[in-house]
N, C-alpha and C positions, 0 to 999 in steps of 0.2 A: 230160686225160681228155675223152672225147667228153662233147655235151649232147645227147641223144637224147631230145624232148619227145613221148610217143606215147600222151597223158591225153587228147584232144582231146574227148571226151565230157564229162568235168568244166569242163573250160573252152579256149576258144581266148586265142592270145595278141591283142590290137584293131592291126587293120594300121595302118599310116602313114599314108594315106591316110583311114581313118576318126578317127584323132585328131587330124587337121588341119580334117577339116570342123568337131570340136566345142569345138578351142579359142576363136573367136570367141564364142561364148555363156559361157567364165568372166571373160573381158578386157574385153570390146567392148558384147557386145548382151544386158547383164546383168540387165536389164530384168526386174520382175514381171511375168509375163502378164496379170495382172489388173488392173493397171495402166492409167489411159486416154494417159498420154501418150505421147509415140513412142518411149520406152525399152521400154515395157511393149505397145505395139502390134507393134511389131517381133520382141519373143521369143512374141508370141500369132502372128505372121505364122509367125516360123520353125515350130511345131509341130504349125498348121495344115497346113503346106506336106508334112512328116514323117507325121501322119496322113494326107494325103490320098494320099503314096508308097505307105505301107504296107498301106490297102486298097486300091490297088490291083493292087500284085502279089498278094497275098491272093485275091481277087475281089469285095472287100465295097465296102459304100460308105463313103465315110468317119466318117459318125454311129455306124457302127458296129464301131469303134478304138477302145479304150479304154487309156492308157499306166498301168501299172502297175512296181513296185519289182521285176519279176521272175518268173519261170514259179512258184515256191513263192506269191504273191499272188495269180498270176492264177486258180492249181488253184484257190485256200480263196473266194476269191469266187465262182467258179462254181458251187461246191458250194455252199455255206454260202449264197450267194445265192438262188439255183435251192429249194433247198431251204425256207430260210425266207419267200420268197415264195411259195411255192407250196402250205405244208401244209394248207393249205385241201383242195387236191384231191386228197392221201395222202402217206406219208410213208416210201416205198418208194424205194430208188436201187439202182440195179445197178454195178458195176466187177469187178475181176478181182483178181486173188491175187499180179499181177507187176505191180502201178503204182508209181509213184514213191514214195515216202514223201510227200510234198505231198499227194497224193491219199488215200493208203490211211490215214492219220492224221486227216484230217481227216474221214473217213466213220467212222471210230473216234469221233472227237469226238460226232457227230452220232447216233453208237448211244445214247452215254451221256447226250444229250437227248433221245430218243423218238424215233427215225428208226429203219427198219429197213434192212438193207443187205447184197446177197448178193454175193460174190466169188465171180468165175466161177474156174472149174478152165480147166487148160494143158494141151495136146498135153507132148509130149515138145520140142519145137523152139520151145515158148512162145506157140506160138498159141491162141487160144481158138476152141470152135463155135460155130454160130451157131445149130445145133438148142439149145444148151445157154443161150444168150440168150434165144430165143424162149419157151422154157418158162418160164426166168426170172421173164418180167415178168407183173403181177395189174395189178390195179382199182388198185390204189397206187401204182402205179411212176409217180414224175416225172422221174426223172434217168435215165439211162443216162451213164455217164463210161469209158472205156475208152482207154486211152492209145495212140499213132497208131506209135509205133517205139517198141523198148523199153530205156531207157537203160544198160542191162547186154550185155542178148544180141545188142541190133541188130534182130530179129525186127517184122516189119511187120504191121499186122493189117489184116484187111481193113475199112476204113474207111469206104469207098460204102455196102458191103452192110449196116454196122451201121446208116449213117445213115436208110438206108430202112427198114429195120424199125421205126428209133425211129419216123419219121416215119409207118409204116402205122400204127402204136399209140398216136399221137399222143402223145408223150413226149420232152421235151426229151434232144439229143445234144451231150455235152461232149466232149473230146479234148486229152490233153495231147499238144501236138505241139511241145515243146520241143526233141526229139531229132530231130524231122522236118523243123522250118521251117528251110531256109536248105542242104538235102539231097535235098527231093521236091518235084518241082511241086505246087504246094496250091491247090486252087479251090474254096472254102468252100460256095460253092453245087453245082458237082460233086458234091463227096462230103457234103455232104446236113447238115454239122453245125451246131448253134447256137450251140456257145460251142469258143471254140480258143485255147489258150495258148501264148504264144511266149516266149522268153529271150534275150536280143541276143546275151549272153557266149558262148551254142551257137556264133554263125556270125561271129566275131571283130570281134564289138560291143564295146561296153564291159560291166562289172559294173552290178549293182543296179537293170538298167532292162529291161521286157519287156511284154508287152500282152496282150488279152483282147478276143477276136473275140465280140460283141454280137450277135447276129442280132434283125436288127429286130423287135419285137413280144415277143420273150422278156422272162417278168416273173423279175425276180432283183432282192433287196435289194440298195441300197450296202452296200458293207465299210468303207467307212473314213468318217466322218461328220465334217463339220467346214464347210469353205468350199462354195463353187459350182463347182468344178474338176471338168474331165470331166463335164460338163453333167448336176451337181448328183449323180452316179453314185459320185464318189472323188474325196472331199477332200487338200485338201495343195497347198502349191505347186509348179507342176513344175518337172522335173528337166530344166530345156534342151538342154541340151549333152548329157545322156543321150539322148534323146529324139534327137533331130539325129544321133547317133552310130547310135542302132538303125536308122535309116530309110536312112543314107547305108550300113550292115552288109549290111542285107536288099535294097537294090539291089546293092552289089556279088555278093550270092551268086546270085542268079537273073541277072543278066548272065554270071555264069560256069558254072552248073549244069552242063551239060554238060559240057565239058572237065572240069572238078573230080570228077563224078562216076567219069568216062572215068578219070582218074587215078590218083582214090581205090579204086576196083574191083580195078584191074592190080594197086596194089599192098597191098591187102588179099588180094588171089587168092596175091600171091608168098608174103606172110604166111605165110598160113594150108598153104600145101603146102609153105614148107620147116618151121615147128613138125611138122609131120607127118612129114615125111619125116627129120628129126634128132631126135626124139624118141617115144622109145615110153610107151605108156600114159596117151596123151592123146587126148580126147574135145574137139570142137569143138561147142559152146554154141549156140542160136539156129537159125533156120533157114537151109538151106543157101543159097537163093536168093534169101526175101523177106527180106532185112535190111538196114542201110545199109549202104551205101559204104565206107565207112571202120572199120566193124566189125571187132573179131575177139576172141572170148571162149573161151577153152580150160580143161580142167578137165585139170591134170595129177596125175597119183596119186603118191602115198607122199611128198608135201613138204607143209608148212605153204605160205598164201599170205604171210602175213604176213613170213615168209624170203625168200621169194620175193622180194616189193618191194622187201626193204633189200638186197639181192645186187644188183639190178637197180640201185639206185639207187648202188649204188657204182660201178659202171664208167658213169654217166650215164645208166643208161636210165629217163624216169618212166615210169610205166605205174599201175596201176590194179587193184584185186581186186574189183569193182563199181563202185556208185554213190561219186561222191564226199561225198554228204552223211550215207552212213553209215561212212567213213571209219575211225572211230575206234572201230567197233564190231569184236568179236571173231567177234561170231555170223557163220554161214556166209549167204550169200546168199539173202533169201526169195523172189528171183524164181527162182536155181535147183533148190531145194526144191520149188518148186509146180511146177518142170519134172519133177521124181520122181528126182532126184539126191539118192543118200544122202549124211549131213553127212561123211565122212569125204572125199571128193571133191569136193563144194560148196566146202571148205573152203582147196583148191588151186588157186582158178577163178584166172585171170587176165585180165583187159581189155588191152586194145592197140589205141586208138582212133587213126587216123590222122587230118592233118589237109593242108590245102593247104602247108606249109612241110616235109612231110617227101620223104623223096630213098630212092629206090633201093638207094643204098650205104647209107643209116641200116636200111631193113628187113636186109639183109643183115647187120649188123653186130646188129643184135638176134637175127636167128635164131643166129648163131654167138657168141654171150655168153648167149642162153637157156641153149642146150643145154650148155654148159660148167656152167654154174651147177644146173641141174638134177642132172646129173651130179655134181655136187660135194655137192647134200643128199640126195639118194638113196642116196650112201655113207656118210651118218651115220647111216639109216635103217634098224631092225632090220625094219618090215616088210617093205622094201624084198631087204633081205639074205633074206627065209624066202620072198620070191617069187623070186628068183633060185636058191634053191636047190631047191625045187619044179620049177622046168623044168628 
């Protein structure tokens, strides 16, 4: 049976080359950072070295790195930070109706402590306005948070234009760019934002390691209290080898961007028009242009998703019905709900996230096992049967 890995949204697998640079920091250079002697200066050299990579492809300076356990860390401190530093001068945040669960739970948290919090509404393609921002924000608005690519649809927001508004209204701009970094050129000062999240595992890092873009002079509480780590910001001894694994991830993907993108485009394009062209009664997700690379989120009618996957997963194919962190949930997708997708279609979505390891003949062989299987539950389907007898 084939292995057809096509989750790449949920996570990448960590190349060769990245788990060699991180084996020395579990064997060799095991050293406490915090540590003064040369066990412990050498693992504080390697993560310097790490931070000062990663702002620079970023565009930050390196004070302004912060490594954290992962893009779900980095959301809850920016919020939760931003926010508790800040209620002094109100207690108003803005985001949107299609953010990750990291985000949209955690501004949940913050209702039910006295924060007020509006979720902006979606086009049809997942985008948000920006007339519908602007109105948005009052006298209390400290946060703006609005997520940079949207890890279901693929769909791109525009990210300059939000940062300048923040910044005309003088109000802090967060961004989770977990789905973005290691897929779009990102220049933090560019596009105008304060605080930015990344996840290593996105762009074939390792697990459990990711960071949180600082902009200098932004006040936000620590989240995690304990030692003087991350320059008295985020307690905890760090994660070496993790660390050295994201900065060696995030170099290889911006040395390759291009070509990768070039790639992943062609063969998302092939995706996405033979699902169309061998299967009917399917709706493509997201927008048609601004979305990543590697995207492709289709709503096919008259099947459960949930069929879907384990059909798939029997002739090898992984894939996806959204977010991986809501997985085990039955409910249909809230980001394509807030697209105006009824639940009985919502509930058919499928993801097919590509990545750099996939091949030509693997899209090929998924479109010609989709539609097979498609075909195969739409014959158990009586609504299926009362639309074919209607035409």
């Amino acid at each position: 049976m084939r292995d057809v890995y096509m989750d790449n949204a949920a996570t990448t697998p960590v190349k060769k080359e990245i788990v060699e640079s991180m084996i020395p920091y579990f064997t060799e250079n095991y050293g406490n950072p915090s540590s003064i002697y040369r066990r412990g200066r050498d693992s504080k050299k390697a993560i310097d070295e790490s931070r000062d990579l990663v702002a620079k492809i970023l565009g930050a300076s390196s004070r302004e790195i912060y490594f954290t356990s992962g893009g779900s860390e980095s959301d809850n401190w920016a919020i939760k930070g931003v926010a508790l530093g800040n209620k002094n001068k109100g207690n108003h945040i803005i985001t949107t109706k299609i953010e990750h669960h990291a985000v949209l739970h955690t501004c949940q948290y913050l209702e039910r402590n006295g924060f007020e919090v509006t979720y902006l509404d979606v086009d049809e393609y997942g985008m948000i306005s920006l007339d519908d921002l602007k109105k948005a924000i009052n006298k209390n608005t400290i946060l703006i948070s609005i997520i940079y690519a949207n890890n279901e649809v693929g769909t791109i927001q525009p990210i300059k234009e939000i940062g300048k508004i923040a910044k005309d209204n003088d109000i802090y701009f967060h961004t989770d760019a977990v789905q973005a970094v290691g897929n779009i050129e990102i220049d933090v000062d560019e596009l105008g934002v304060d605080l930015l999240s990344l996840s290593a595992h996105k762009f074939y890092g390792p697990k459990g390691v990711g960071a949180l873009y600082i902009r200098k002079g932004v006040k936000l509480n620590p989240y995690i209290h304990g030692g003087a780590q991350e320059r008295n910001r985020r307690a905890g001894t760090e994660n070496i080898a993790a660390i050295v694994g994201l900065a060696k991830a995030l170099e290889l993907a911006y040395n390759n961007l291009e070509s990768h993108n070039e790639n992943l485009i062609y063969l998302r394009n092939k995706l996405i028009k033979g699902i169309m062209n061998e299967i009917s009664y399917v709706k493509l997700n997201g927008h048609p242009e601004k979305r990543l690379p590697g995207n492709v989120n289709v709503s096919i009618e008259f099947i459960e998703g949930e069929a879907l996957l384990l059909s798939l997963d029997m002739v090898g194919i992984a894939a996806s019905s959204g977010s991986a962190c809501t997985s085990g949930s039955l409910d249909p997708s809230h980001v394509l709900l807030a697209m105006g997708l009824p639940h009985e279609i919502a509930h058919g979505s499928l993801r097919l996230s590509l990545g750099d390891f996939n091949t030509e003949e693997e899209v090929d062989y998924v479109i010609e096992n989709l539609a097979k299987i498609v075909q195969r539950l739409r014959d158990m389907s009586p609504l299926y049967e009362r639309v074919k007898e209607d035409k």
